[in-house]
C-alpha positions as CSV (number, residue, x, y, z in Angstrom):
1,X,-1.8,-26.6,1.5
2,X,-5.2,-24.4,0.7
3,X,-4.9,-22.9,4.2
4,X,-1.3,-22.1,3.3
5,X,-1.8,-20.4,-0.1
6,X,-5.0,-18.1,1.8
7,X,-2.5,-17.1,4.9
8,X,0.2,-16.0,1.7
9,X,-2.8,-14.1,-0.2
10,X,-3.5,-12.7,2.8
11,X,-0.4,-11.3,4.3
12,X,0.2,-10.3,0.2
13,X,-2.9,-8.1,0.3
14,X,-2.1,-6.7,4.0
15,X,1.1,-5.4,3.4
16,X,0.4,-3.9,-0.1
17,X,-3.0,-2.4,1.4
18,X,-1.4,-1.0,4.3
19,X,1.7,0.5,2.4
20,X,-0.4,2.6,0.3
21,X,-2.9,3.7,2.0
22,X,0.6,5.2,4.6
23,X,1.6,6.5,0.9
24,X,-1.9,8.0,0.0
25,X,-2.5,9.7,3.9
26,X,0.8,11.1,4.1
27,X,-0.4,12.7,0.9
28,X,-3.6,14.0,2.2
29,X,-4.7,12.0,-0.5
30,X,-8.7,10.9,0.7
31,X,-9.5,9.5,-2.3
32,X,-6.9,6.9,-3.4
33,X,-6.9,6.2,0.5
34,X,-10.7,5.0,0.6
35,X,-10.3,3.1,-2.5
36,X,-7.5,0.9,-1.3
37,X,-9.3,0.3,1.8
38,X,-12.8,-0.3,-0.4
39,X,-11.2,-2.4,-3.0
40,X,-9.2,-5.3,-2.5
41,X,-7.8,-6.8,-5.7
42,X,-4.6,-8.8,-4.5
43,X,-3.1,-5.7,-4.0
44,X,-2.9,-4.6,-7.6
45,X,-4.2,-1.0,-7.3
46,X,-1.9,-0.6,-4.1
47,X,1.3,-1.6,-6.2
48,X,0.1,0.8,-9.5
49,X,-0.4,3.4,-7.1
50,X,3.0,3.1,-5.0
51,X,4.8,2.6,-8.6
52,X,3.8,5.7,-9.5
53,X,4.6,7.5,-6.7
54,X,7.6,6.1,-6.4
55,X,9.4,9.0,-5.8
56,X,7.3,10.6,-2.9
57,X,7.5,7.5,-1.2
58,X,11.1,7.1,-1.0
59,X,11.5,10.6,0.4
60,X,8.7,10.0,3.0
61,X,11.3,7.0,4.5
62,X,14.5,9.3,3.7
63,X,12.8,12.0,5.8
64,X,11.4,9.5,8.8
65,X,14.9,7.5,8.6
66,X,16.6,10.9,9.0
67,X,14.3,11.6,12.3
């Protein structure tokens, strides 16, 4: 059960990880990108920042989708 709980913490912290700092390069944003890799807080920095940029991030997929 432990080893099942650190594979979903994991996987939680990959995914969040990894879909901001896509966000944050895209951006050109440095920064925010070598803080997500740097700090890994079960992805809670990752989700502030992709909450907040909400809006650039849906029209990075609308703009890939449309390729």
């Amino acid at each position: 059960m432990l080893i099942l709980l650190i594979a979903v913490i994991i996987v939680w912290e990959a995914f969040w990880t990894y879909k901001a700092c896509w966000l944050a390069a895209k951006q050109e944003q440095k920064a925010w990108f070598l803080v997500f890799l740097l700090f890994n807080l079960l992805g809670i920095p990752e989700i502030i920042y992709l909450l907040y940029n909400k809006k650039k991030l849906n029209e990075s997929v609308e703009k890939i989708e449309s390729l």
